[in-house]
C-alpha positions as a printed Julia matrix, in Angstrom:
70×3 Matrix{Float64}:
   0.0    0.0    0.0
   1.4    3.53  -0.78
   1.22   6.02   1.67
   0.47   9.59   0.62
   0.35  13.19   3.47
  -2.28  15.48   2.96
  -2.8   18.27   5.08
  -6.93  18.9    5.49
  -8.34  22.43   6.83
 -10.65  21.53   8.78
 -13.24  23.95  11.05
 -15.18  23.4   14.12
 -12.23  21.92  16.65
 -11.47  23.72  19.51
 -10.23  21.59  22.36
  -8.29  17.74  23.27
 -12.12  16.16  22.71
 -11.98  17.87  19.0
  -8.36  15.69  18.27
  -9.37  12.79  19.7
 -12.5   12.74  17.44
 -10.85  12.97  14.25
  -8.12  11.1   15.13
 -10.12   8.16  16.01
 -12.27   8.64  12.97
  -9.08   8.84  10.57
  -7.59   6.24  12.16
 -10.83   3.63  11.5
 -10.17   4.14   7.72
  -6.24   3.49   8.4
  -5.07   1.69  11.83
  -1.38   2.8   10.69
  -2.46   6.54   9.88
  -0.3    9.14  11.16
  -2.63  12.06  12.54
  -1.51  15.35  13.81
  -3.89  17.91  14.56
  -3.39  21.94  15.05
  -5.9   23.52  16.72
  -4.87  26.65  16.23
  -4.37  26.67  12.21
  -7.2   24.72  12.47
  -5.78  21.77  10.26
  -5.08  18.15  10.17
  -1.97  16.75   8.45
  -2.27  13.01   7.61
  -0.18   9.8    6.42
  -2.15   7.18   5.58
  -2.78   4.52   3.07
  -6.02   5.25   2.37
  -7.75   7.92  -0.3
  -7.81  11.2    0.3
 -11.37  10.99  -0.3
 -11.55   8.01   2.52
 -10.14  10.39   5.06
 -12.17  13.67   4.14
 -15.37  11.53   4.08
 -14.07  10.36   7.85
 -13.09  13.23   9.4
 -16.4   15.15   7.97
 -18.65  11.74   9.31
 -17.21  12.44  12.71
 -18.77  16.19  12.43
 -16.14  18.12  11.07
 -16.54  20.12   8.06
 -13.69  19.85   5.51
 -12.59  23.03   3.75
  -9.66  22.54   1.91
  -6.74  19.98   1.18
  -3.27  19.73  -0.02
């Protein structure tokens, strides 16, 4: 499996229950995903295996709008 990093802006997290929540939710598409959020930039930088698309559609399931990616 190739792994790929995408960094996601992402709105709507504010606090340790925020990263927890999408890392747990990124990390159900990709056990091996590397997750690291920023509250403050209010993005989510990813290394994964899975789709971009796989990710965005998990992180936005766990209630997290998706604004951009890169």
């Amino acid at each position: 499996m190739t792994t790929s990093s995408t960094i996601f802006s992402v709105s709507g997290m504010s606090c340790g229950h925020c990263v927890s929540a999408v890392t747990r939710a990124v990390q159900q598409v990709d056990a091996g995903a590397s997750v690291k959020v920023d509250l403050d930039k209010q993005t989510v930088a990813v290394t994964s295996g899975a789709s971009t698309d796989a990710v965005k559609a998990a992180i936005e399931q766990a209630g997290y709008p998706v604004k951009a990616f890169a």
